[in-house]
N, C-alpha and C positions, 0 to 999 in steps of 0.2 A: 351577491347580485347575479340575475339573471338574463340575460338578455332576451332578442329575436335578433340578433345578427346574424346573417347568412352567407355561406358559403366560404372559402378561400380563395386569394386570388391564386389563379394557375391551377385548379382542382375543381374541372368543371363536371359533374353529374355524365354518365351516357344516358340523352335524349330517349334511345331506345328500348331502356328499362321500364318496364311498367309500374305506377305509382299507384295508391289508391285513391279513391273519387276526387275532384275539387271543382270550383266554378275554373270556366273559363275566360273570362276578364284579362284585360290587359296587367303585366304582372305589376304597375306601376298603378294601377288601382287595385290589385290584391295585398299590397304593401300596405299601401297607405287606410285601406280599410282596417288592415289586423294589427294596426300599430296605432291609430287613432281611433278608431269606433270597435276595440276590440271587446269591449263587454256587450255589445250586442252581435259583432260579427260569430264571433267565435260561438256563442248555443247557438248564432243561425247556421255556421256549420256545417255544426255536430247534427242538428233537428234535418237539416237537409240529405248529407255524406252518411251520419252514421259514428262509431266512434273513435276511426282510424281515418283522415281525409288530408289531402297536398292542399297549400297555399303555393303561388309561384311568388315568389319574390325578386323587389330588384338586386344586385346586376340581373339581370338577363334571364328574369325569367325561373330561376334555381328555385328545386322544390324546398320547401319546409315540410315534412309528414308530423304531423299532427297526432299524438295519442293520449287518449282521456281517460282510461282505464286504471286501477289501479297495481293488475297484474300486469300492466304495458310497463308503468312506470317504474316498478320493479324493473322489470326486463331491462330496463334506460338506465338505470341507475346501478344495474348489475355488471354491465358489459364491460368488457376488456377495454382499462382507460388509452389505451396504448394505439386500440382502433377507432372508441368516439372520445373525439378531442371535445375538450368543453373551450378551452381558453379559446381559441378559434373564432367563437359565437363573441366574445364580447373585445374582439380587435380594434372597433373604433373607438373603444375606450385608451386604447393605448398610449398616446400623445401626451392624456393627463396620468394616467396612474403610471405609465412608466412601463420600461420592458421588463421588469423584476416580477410587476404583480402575481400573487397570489391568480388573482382571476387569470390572468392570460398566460399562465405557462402551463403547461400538459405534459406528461410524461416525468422522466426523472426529475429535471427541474420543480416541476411541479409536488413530486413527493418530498424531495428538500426541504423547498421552502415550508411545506405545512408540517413535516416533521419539527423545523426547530422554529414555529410560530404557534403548536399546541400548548406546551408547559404553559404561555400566557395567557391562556384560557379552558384551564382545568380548574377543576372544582375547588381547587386549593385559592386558587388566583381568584376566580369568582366572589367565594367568601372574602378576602381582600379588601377587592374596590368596592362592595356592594356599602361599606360604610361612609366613603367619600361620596358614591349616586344619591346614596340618604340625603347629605348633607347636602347636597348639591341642590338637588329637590328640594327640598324643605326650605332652604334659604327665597328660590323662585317662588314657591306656593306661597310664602309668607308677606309675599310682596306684590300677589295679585291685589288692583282696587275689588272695591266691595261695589254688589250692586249694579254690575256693566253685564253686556253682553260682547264676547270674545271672541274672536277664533283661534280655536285650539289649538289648530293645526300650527298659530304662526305659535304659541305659547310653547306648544312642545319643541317647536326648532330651534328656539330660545336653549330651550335648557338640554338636548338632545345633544347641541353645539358643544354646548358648556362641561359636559360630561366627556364629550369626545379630548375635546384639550385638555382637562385635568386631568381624566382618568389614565386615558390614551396616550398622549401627547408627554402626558407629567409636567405640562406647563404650568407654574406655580407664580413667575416672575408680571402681576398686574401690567406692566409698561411692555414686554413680549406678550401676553393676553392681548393687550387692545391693537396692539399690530397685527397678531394672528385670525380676528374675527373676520373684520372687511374682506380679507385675501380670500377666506376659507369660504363664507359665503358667497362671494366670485366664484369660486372653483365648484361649487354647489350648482350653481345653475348656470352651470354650462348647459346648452342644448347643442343634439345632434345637428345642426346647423354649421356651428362653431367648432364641433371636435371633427366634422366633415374638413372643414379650411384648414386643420394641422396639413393638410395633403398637399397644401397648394402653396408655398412659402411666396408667393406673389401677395394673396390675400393679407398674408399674414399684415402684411404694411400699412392695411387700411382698416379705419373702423372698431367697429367690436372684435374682429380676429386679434386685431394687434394690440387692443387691451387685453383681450385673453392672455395673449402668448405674454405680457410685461406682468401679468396679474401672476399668472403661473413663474413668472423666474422672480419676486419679489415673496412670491410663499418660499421657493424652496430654498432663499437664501433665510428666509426665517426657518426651516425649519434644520437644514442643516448648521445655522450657528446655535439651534438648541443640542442635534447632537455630537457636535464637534465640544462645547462646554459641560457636555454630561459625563462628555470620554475625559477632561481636561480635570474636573474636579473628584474623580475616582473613588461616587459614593454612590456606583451601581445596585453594590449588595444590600444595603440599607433601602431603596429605591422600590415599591411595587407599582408604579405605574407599568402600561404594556410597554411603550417606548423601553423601559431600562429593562425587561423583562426578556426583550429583544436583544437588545446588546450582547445582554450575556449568556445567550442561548448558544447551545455550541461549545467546541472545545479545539483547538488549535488554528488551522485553516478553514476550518467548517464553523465558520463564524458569518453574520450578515457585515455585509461593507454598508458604508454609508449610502450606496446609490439604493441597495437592496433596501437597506431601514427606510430611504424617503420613500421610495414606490409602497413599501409596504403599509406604512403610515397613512398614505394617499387610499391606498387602497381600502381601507378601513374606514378612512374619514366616508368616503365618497359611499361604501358599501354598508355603513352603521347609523348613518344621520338621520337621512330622509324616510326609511324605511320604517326605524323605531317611531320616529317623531311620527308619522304618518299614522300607522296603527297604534299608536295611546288617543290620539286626537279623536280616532275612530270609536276606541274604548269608552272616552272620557261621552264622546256625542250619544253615543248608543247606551249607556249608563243613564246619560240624562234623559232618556224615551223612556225608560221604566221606572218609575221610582222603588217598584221591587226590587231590583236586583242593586240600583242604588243604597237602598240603606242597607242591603245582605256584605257590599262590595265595602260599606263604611265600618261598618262590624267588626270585617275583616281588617280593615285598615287601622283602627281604633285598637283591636286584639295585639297582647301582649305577654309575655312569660320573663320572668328575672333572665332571663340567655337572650331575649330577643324577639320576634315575634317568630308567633305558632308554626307549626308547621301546616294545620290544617289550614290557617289564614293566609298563609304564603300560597299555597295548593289554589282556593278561591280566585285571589288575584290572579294568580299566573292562569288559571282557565280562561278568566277575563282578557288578557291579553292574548292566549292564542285565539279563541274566539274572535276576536277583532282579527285577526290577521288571516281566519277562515274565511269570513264573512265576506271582510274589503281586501284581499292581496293586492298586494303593493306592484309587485313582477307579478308576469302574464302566464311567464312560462319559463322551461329550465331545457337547453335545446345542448345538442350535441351533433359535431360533424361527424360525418367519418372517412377519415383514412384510409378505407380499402372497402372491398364490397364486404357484409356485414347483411346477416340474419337479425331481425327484430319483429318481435310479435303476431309470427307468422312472414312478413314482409321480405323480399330477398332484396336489398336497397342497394345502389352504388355507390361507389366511390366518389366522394364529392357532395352528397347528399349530405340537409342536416335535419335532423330529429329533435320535436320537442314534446315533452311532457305539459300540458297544458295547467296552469294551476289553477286559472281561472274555474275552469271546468271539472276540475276533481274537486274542489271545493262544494259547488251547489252542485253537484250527482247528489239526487236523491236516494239512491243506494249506497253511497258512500257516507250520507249526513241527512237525519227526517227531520222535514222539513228544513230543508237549508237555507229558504232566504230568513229563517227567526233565530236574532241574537239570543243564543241561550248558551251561557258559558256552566253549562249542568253537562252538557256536552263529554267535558275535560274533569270534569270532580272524581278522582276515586278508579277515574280509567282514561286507557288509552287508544284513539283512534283506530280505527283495523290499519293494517301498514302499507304504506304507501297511499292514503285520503287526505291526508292533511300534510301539504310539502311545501309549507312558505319559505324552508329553506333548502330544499333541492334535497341529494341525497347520494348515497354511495360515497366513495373516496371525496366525491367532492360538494360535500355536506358541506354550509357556512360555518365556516370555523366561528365564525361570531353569535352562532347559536344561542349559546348557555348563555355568552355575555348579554343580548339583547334581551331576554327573559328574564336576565336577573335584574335589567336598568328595566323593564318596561314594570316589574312588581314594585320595584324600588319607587319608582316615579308614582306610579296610584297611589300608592300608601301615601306619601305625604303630601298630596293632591286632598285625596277625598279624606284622609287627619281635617282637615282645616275649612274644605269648602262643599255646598250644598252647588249641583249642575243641573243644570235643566237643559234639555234641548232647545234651539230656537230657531225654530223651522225646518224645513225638510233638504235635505242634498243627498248629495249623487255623485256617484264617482266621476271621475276626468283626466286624460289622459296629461301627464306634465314630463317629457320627452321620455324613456322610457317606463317609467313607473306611474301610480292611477294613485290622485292624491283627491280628498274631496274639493267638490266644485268649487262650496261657497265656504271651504276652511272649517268643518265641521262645528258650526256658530253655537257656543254654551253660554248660559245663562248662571253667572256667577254671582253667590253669594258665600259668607264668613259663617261657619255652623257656631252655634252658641257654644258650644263646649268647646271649639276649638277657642273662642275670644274668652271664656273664662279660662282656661289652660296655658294661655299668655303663649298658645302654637304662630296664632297672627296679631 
């Protein structure tokens, strides 16, 4: 996950460095523009600035520099992690994921933790769980009604959820399932509102702060008695979900403690859910506008070989998914502080200063992608983007460790989706901002029916 969070406290910019262009607005309307109307603010910009330009943001005004290019975002993604801190950017996140996470530590800390959080998301682990996302899938598609019109959006949360706790989680025990959904959906939509009042422990006593704060100590005693019982019944090695995968990552004291395992679980949950669930919904909407690429997308899904399915059919779908994630990105943008004055893309920036790589905007660059606002997942067949135009998940050292896994649940998920059903689009929507991430307006509304061969194959 990416944030716009800005600045550090006590590492304020010098005023007297020179930035590149931006409006001058109150930075309390420069905020609130590029974090709510950011799919129109930001190409208005870039069409005004050019393709390096300052936001002021609040506290006080602190520049954001802004870069849309693809050799910028190289440059961002290259640089010394030691001088742009990433963790830095997503600090208001901290209260729920905890001070362990992945996302908010930088430097040593931060190489640790992804060091022995990789092995559970390498190619080996991928092939793994990708049989339990099957089934997981396949059991929800089989249980959509016939004949409705849906929103996608909530159907993928449904099962995005579902995959997170079985896959993830390795929660197997239905009576810990039905305790862990309500908490986890709470802790899903949290808004910047609410992780704001972690700061203020007066709040906390009133309202929706102090169900937050009781929501969050009633998850982490469920998830800590799952792994206090994982450690107690000592059938780790047998075990591939990530939770166990985690456990036994490491070798003496370089081991995760149990605070480490919650943050990082959290961290996961919070940074795998909405994101995936959001672009299939996008998938599944923008599938049902063409019926070309819908029956090309069923082909594929139908496609089969005695090992499994094809590799070319795998290839298809997975285009369809990063497509969608081209098209609608979920994150705006992938930003970086930094720590000391710092050289970037020509820019001599200070201290204090934070940088973000725009995703929005690397996406429709028309030199980066012809014609970009037309879903075409021909895109991704057979090749691969020029590097650094397609960054849904950031890049360098601090590429989403959950990469491969999101791509292998978002193939997983089509396939036994369009196995079984016929979508149609049902109406038209548009992105919208839902606290940091852009989910569709109206729930990307499909038009579902049961395909005949799926009901004679006894799929639904």
């Amino acid at each position: 996950m990416n944030g716009v969070g800005i600045g550090v406290r006590g590492l304020r910019p010098d005023p007297d460095v020179p930035l590149p262009p931006g409006p001058r607005w109150p930075s309390l309307v420069q905020s609130i523009a590029l974090i709510r109307f950011r799919h129109r603010f930001q190409p208005w910009l870039q069409r005004r600035y050019g393709d390096v330009f300052t936001v002021r943001m609040l506290p006080d005004g602190r520049p954001l520099v802004v870069l849309t290019r693809p050799e910028q975002a190289k440059e961002l993604f290259a640089a010394d992690p030691s001088v742009f801190h990433a963790g830095k950017g997503n600090a208001i996140l901290g209260p729920v994921m905890g001070e362990h996470s992945l996302l908010l530590q930088d430097g040593d800390e931060h190489a640790r933790a992804r060091r022995l959080l990789m092995p559970a998301f390498n190619k080996q682990a991928l092939r793994e769980y990708r049989e339990l996302v099957s089934a997981i899938a396949a059991d929800e598609a089989a249980h959509w009604p016939a004949d409705v019109t849906l929103r996608s959006l909530d159907r993928m949360n449904v099962l995005t959820l579902e995959v997170i706790l079985r896959v993830v989680f390795g929660v197997t025990d239905e009576t810990r399932l039905a305790a862990l959904r309500p908490r986890v959906n709470e802790t899903i939509s949290i808004g910047p509102d609410i992780l704001l009042g972690f700061g203020f422990p007066r709040l906390q006593e009133h309202g929706r702060w102090k169900r937050a704060v009781e929501n969050q100590r009633e998850l982490d005693e469920l998830i800590y008695a799952e792994i206090h019982e994982r450690r107690e019944v000592g059938d780790l090695e047998m075990r591939t979900d990530v939770l166990s995968q985690l456990m036994r990552a490491g070798e003496g004291d370089d081991r995760l403690g149990d605070a480490e395992l919650r943050d990082q679980l959290v961290t996961l949950l919070l940074a795998g859910h909405e994101t995936t669930a959001t672009s299939l919904a996008w998938a599944l909407y923008e599938l049902g506008r063409r019926s070309d690429l819908l029956a090309r997308s069923q082909r594929a899904a139908d496609g089969s070989t005695p090992f499994g399915p094809s590799a070319e059919d795998d290839a298809w779908l997975e285009a369809v998914v990063k497509e969608s994630m081209r098209l609608h990105p979920v994150i705006p943008m992938v930003v970086r502080t930094l720590m000391e004055p710092a050289t970037i893309a020509g820019l001599d920036l200070p201290k204090g200063a934070t940088v973000g790589a725009s995703i929005l905007l690397a996406h429709a660059r028309d030199s980066n992608f012809t014609e970009p606002e037309r879903f075409d997942p021909e895109r991704f067949v057979g090749r691969n983007p020029a590097p650094h135009t397609w960054i849904p998940f950031g890049g360098g050292v601090r590429r989403c460790i959950g990469a491969g896994f999101a791509q292998m649940e978002g193939v997983a998920i089509l396939r036994e989706v369009l196995r079984r059903h016929d979508v149609a689009a049902a109406g038209d929507d548009e992105p919208r901002v839902r606290n940091i991430t852009s989910v569709p307006r109206f729930g990307a509304r499909i038009h579902v029916m049961p395909r005949r061969a799926a009901s004679r194959s006894g799929l639904i």
